[in-house]
ROBASE-235460 format. One record per atom (N, C-alpha, C, O, CB): residue in one letter; x, y, z. Coordinates in steps of 0.2 Angstrom, whole numbers, plus 2048, in hexadecimal, padded with zeros to 3 digits. Each point is the difference from the previous one (the first is absolute). Glycine has a CB too. Layout:
# ROBASE-235460
AXYZ...
//
This chain:
# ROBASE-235460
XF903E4920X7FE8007F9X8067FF7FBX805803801X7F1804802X8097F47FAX8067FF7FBX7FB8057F8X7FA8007FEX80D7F1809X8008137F5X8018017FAX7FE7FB7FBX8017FA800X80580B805X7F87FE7F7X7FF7FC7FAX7FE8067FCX800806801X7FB7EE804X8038087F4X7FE8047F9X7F97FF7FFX7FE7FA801X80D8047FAX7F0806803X7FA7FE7FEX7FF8027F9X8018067FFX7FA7FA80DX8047FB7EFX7FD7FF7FBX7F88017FEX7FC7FC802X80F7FE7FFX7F380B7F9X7FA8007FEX8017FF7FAX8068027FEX7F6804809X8027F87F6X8007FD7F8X7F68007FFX7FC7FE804X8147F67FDX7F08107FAX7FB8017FAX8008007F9X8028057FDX7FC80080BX8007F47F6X8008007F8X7FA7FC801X7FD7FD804X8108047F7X7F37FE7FCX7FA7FD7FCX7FE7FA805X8047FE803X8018047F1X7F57FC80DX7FD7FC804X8027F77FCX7FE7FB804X7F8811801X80C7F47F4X8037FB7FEX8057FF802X8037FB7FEX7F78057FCX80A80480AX8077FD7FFX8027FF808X8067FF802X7FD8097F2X7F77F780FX800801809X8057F9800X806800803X7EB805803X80D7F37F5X8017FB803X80A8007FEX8047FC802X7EC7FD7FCX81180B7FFX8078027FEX804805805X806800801X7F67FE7F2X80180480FX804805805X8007FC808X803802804X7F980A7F4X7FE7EE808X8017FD806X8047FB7FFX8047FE804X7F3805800X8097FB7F7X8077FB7FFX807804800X8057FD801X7F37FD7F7X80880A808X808806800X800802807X806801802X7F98067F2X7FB7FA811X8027FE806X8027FA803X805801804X7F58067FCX8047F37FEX7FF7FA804X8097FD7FEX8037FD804X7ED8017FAX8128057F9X8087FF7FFX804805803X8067FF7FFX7F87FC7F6X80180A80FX803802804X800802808X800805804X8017FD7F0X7FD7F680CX800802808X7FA800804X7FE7FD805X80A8097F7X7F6800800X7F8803804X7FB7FC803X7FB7FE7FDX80680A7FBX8007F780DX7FB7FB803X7F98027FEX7FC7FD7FCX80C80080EX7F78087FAX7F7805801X7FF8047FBX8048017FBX7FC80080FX7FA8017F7X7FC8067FAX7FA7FF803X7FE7FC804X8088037F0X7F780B80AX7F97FE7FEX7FF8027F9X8038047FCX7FA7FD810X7FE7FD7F1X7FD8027FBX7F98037FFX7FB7FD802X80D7FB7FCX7F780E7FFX7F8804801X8007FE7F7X8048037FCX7FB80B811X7FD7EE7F0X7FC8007F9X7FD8057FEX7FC803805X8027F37FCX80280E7F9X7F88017FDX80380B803X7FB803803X7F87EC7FFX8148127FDX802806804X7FE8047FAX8017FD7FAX8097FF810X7F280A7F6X8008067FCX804805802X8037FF805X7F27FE7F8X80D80B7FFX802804800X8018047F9X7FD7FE7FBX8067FD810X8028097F5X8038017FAX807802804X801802805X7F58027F1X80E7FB801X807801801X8048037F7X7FC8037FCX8047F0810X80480C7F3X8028017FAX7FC7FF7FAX7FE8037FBX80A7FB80BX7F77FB7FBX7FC7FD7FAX7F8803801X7FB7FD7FDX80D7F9803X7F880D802X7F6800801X7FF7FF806X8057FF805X7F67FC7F1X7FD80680AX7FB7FC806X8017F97FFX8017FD7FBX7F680C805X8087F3808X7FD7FA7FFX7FB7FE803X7FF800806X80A7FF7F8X7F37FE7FDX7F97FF805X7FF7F8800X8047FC7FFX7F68117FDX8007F3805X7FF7F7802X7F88027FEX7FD801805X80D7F9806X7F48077F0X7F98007FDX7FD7F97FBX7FB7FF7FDX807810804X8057EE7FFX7FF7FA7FBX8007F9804X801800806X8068067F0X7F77F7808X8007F9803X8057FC801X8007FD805X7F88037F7X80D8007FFX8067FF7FFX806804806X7FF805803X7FC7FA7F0X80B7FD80DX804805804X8058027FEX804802804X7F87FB804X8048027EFX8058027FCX803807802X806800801X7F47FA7F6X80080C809X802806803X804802805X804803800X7F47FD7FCX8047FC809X801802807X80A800803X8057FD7FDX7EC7FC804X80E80A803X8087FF803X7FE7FB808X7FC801804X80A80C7F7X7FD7F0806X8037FE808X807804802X8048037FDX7F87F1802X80280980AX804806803X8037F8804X7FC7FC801X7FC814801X80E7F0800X8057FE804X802802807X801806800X8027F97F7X7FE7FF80DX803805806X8057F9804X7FE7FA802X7F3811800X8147F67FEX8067FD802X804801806X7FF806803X8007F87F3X8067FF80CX805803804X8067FC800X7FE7FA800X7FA80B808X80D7FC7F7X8067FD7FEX806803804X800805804X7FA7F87EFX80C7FE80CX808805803X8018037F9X7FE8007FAX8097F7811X80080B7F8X8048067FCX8027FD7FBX7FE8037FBX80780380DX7FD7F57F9X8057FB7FDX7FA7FD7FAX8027FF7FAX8087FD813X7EF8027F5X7FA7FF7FBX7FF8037FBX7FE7FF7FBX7FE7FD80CX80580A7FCX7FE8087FCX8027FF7FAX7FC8007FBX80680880DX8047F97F8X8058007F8X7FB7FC7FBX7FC8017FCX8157FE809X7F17F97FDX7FF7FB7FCX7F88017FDX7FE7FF7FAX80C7F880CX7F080B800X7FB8007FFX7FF8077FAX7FE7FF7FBX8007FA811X80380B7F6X8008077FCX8037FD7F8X7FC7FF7FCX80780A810X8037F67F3X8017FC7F9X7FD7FC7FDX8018007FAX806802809X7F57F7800X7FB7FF7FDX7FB8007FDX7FF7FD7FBX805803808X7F6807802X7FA8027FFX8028057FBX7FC8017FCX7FE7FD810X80B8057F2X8018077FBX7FE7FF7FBX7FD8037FDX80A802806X7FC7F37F9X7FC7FE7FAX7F97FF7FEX7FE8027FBX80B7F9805X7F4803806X7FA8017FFX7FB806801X7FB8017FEX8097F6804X7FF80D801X7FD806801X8008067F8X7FD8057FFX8087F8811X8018017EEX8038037F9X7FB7FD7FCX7FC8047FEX8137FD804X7EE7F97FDX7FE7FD7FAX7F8801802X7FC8037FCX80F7F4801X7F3808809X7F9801801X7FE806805X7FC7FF805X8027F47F7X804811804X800805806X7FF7FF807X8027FB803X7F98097F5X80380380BX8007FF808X807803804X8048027FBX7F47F3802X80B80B808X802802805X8037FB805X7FC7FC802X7FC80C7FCX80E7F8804X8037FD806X803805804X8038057FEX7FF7F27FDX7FC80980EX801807803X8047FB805X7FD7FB802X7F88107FBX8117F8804X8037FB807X801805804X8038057FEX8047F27FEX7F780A80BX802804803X8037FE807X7FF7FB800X7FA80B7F9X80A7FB80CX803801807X7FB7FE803X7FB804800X80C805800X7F87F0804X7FA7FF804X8067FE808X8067FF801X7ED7FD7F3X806802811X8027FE805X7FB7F9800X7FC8007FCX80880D80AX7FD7ED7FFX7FA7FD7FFX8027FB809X805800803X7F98007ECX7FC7FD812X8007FD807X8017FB7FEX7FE8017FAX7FD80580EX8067F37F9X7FF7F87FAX7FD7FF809X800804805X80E7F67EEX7EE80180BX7FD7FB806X8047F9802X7FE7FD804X7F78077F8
//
């Protein structure tokens, strides 16, 4: 099993097409993405009772190296600062095919 980093990233569900772009400029080949994610966090609850997905958050789920980590982490913080949400990297293992 090789090492790696696993990225979650949760913000504003408008800002998904900007944070996949910040993968795609660093590297990050893969992702998945879950739409239309509720919970609460600092800011409140989030729910998805509107039609709209102004509200809503998306969730990210990634894997990157060490060396992606830095550059990716320094990108997503501006966005995370301006429209809320969470980036969690932690120690993973992964099998590649």
């Amino acid at each position: 099993m090789e090492a790696v980093k696993k990225i979650e990233i949760i913000t504003n569900s408008l800002e998904l097409p900007k944070v996949l772009d910040i993968l795609d400029k660093t590297g990050v080949s893969g992702y998945t993405v879950i739409e239309t994610v509720t919970g609460k966090g600092d800011r409140g609850r989030v729910i998805n009772d509107l039609e709209t997905h102004t509200l809503t958050n998306g969730y990210v789920m990634s894997i990157c190296t060490e060396k992606q980590e830095q550059e990716l982490v320094e990108a997503i913080q501006p966005v995370i600062k301006k429209y809320g949400g969470v980036c969690i990297v932690s120690d993973a293992k992964w099998i590649a095919h």
